[in-house]
N, C-alpha and C positions, 0 to 999 in steps of 0.2 A: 444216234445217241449224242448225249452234250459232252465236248471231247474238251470245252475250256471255259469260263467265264467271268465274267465282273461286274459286279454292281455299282447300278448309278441310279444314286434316291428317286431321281424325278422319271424314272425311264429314258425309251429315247425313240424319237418320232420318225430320223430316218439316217442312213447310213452308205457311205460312199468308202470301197475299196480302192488301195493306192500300193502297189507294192508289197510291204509287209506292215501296213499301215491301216489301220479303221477309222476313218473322221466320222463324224456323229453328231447330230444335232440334238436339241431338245427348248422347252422354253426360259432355259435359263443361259443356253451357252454352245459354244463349237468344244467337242470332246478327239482328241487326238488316241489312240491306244496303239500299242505296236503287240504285233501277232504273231512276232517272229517264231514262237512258243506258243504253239495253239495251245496247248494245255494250261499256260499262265500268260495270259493276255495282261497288259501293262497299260492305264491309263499313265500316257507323258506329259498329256499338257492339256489345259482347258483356258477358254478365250470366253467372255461373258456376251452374247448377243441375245438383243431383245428377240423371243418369239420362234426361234428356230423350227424351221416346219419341212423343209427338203433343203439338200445338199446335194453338189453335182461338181466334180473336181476336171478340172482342166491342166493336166502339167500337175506343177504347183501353188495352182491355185485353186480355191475353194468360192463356190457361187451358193448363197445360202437363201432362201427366198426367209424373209423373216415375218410372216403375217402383217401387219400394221404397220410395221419397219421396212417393209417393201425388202428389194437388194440389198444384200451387204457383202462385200467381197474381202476374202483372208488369205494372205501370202502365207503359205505352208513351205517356203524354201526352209525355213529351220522348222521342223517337228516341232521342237521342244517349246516355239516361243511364236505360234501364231499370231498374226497381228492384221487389223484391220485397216487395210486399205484403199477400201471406196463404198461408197453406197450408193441407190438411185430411192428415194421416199414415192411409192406408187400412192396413188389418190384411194386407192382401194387395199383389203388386206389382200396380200399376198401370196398364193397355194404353190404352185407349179413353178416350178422356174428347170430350160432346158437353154443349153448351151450347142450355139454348133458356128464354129469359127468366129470371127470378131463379135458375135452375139447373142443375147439371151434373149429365152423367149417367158415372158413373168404373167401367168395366169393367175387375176384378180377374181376374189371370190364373188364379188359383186359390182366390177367396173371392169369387165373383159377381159382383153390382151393386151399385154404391152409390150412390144421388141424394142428391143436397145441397143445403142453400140455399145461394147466393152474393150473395145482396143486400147482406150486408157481410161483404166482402172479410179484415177483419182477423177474422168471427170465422165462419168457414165452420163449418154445421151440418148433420148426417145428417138427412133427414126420413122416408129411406125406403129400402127394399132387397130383394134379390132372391138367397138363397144359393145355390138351384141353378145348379151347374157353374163351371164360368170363364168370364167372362164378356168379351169383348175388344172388337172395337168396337160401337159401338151408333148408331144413325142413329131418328131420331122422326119419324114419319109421323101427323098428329094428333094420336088419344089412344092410338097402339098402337107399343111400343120395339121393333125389332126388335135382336135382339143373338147375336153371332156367340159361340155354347158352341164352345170349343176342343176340352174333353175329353168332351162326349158321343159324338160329335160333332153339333152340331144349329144349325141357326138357326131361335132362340125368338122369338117375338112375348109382349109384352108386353102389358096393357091399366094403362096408366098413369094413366088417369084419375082415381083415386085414388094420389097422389106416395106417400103413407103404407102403401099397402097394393097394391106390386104385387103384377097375377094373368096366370100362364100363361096366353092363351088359345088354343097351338096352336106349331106347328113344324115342318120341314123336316128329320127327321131323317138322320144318316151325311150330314152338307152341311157340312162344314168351312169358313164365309166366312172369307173375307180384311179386304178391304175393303167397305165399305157406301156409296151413293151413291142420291138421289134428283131425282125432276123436280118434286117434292110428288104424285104420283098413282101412280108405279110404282118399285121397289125394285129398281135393282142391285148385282148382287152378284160378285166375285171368289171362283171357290173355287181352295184347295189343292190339286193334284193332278199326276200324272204330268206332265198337259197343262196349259199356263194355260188358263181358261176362263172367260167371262165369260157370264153368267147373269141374262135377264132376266124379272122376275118381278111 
């Protein structure tokens, strides 16, 4: 049952837990809410970014894939007064974006992958890439990307071991994923379909 809630006119596309903290995206903006009181949840702050479509929190930082806007990254050290401190402008819009040590991994809906470094925030660099298909979310198991192709339709595995030089090494094709989730040892999957279905793999 609904134990608290708040509204926000536009909705909201996606959502990263932090403590007693909710960051939230949407097409209009980064939404901050504090949850300390599940029963009255507290929007504290709101930051306006174009396109908001996923969010993934590092620390106190916030990684926001912004569709058309590519990267935009938000220092959440004060809650109350998010502020935007770097971007990377992808050639393609922007779906996926997954974080794992110095970088991000930004799943373009129609010019692939793109890995970046983010060690500094104000000057986000490409180090490496993947042009086949569209590429939308992507989840990292080791040293292998798994990434949901929209238009093949396929879920690719990656061998990322070298950042600089991803390689194919295998897929699931006609598998339209959704969403991507792990345990660190098995790889769930939502696919697209008639039916919802959920797919353990």
């Amino acid at each position: 049952y609904v134990v608290g809630s708040v509204a926000v006119s536009d909705g909201l596309n996606d959502v990263a837990l932090t403590g007693e903290l909710v960051v939230a995206v949407n097409r209009s903006g980064l939404f901050v809410f504090d949850v300390s009181t599940p029963q009255q949840p507290q929007q504290i702050a709101f930051l306006p970014l174009p396109d908001g479509y996923r969010v993934r929190l590092d620390g106190d930082v916030a990684y926001v894939s912004g569709d058309a806007a590519g990267l935009q990254v938000v220092d959440l050290s004060d809650p109350h007064a998010p502020a935007l401190i770097g971007s990377y402008d992808t050639a393609g819009s922007t779906a996926g974006v997954m974080i794992s040590g110095d970088h991000a991994f930004l799943g373009q809906s129609t010019d692939g992958l793109v890995i970046t470094n983010i060690a500094d925030s104000n000057s986000v660099e490409v180090v490496g890439r993947s042009d086949g298909g569209a590429a939308g979310e992507t989840l990292l198991i080791g040293n292998h990307l798994y990434v949901a192709d929209w238009t093949t339709p396929a879920l690719r595995v990656l061998d990322v071991s070298d950042l600089s030089n991803p390689v194919d090494v295998g897929s699931i094709d006609n598998f339209t994923a959704g969403d991507l989730a792990t345990d660190g040892i098995h790889l769930y999957a939502t696919r697209f379909s008639v039916e919802t279905q959920l797919y353990y793999l």
